[in-house]
MILO-952184 format. One line per field, with one value per residue (C-alpha): x negated, y negated, z negated; residue in three letters. Coordinates in nm, 2 decimals, padded with zeros to 4 digits. Layout:
<nodes>
X	c(X / ...)
Y	c(Y / ...)
Z	c(Z / ...)
residuo	c(ALA / ...)
</nodes>
This chain:
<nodes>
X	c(-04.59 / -04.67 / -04.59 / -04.66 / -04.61 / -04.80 / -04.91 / -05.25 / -05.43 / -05.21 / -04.89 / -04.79 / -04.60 / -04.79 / -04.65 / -04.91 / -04.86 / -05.11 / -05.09 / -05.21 / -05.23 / -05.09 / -04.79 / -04.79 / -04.78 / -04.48 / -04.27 / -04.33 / -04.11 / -03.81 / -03.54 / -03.34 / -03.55 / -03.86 / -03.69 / -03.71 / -04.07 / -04.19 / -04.06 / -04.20 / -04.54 / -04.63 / -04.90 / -04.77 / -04.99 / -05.16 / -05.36 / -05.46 / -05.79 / -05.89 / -06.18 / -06.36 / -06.27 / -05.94 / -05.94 / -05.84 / -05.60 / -05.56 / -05.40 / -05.17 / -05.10 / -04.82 / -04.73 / -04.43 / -04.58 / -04.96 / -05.12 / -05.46 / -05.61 / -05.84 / -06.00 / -06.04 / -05.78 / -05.89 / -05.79 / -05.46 / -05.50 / -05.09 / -05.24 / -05.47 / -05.46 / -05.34 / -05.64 / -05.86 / -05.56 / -05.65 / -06.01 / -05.91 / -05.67 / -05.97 / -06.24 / -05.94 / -05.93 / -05.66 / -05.46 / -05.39 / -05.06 / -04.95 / -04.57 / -04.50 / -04.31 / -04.13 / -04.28 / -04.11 / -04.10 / -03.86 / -03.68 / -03.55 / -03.45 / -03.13 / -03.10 / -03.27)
Y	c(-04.77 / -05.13 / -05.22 / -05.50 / -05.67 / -05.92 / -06.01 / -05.99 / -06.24 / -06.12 / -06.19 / -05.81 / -05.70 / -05.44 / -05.30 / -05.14 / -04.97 / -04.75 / -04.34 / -04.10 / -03.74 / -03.66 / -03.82 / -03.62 / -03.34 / -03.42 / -03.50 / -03.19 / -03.00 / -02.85 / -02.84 / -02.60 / -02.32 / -02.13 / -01.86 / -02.15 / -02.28 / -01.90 / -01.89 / -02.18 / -02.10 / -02.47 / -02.51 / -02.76 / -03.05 / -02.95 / -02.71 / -02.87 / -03.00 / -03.36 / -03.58 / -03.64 / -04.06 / -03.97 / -03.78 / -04.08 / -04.21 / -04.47 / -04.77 / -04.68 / -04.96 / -04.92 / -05.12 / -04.95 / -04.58 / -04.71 / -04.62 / -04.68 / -04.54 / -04.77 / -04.57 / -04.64 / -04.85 / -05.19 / -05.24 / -05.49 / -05.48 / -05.62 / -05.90 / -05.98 / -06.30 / -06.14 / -06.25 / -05.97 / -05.72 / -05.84 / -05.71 / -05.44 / -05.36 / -05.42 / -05.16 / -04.87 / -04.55 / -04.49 / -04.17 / -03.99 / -03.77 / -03.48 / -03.38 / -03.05 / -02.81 / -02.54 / -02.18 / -02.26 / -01.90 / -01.83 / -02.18 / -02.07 / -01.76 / -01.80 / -01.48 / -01.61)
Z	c(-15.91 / -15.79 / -15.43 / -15.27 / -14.93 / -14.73 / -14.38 / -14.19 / -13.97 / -13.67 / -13.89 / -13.93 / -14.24 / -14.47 / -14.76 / -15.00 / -15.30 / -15.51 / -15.48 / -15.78 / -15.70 / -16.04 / -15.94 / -15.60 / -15.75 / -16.02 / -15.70 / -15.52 / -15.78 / -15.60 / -15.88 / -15.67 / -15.79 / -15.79 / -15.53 / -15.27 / -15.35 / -15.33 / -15.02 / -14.86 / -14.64 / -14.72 / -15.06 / -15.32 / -15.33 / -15.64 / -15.44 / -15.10 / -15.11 / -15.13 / -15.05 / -15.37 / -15.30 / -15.34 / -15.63 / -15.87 / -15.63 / -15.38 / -15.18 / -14.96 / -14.70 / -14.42 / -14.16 / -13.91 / -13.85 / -13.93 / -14.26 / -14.40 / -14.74 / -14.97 / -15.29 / -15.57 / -15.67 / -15.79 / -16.18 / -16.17 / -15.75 / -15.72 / -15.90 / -15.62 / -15.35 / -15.01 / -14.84 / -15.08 / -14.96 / -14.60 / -14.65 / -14.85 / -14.52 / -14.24 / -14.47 / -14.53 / -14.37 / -14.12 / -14.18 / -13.91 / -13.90 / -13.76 / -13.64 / -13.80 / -13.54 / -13.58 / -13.36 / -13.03 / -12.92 / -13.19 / -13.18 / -12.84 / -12.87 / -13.08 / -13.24 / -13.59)
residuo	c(UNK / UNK / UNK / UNK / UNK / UNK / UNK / UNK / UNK / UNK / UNK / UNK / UNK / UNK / UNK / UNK / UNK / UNK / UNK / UNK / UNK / UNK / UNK / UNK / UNK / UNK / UNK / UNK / UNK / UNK / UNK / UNK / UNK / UNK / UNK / UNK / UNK / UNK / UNK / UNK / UNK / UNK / UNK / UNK / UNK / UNK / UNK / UNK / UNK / UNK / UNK / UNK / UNK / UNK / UNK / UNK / UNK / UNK / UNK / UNK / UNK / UNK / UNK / UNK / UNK / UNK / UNK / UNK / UNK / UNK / UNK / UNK / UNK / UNK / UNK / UNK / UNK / UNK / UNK / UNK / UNK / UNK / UNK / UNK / UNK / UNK / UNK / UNK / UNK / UNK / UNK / UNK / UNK / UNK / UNK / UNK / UNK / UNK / UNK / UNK / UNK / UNK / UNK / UNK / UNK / UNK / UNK / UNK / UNK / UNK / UNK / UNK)
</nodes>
C-alpha cells in the first residue's frame, strides 16, 4: 500500500494512502481463534455494506482526526504532483466517525 504525505493551501499535513476492501477484510482475521470472532456482536468487514463508489477501493486522506474518502483510485495516484492531491483533497468525502461506547447501565454496575 502506497502512502503519501503532502500539505494543502493552508500548510496542513495530510497523509493519504489508497484503501482496498479486499485488504480490509484480510486484516480483520483474529488469529486468536474462531471462539473469539463468534463471540463478537460486531460483523467482519466482509459483510457490512458499502456504497457502490467504494466498492473498488479508495483514497484515504488524514490530516490529525480528519479524514476524507476520494473513489476510485487514480491508476499510479502516488505518482501524482501534490497540487492534483490538493484537488483530489477539496472534491473528497469527509468521513464522519462515531465513538463506540460500551452499555453504560451495565458499565456501572460492577458486578460483570
Amino acid at each position: 500500500m502506497p502512502k503519501r504525505q503532502f500539505h494543502d493551501a493552508t500548510g496542513a499535513s495530510w497523509d493519504v494512502w489508497d484503501v482496498r476492501p479486499s485488504d480490509a477484510a484480510r486484516s480483520s482475521y483474529d488469529r486468536r481463534g474462531a471462539d473469539r470472532e463468534s463471540s463478537s456482536s460486531e460483523a467482519p468487514l466482509s459483510t457490512l455494506p458499502l456504497d457502490p463508489m467504494l466498492q473498488n477501493g479508495w483514497l484515504c486522506f488524514q490530516a490529525g482526526v480528519e479524514r476524507r474518502r476520494f473513489a476510485p483510485i487514480p491508476p499510479d495516484w502516488w505518482e501524482l504532483p501534490d497540487g492534483v492531491l490538493r484537488v483530489m483533497l477539496e472534491i473528497a468525502n469527509p468521513v464522519i466517525t462515531t465513538l463506540r461506547t460500551r452499555d453504560t447501565t451495565q458499565a456501572g454496575r460492577g458486578d460483570a
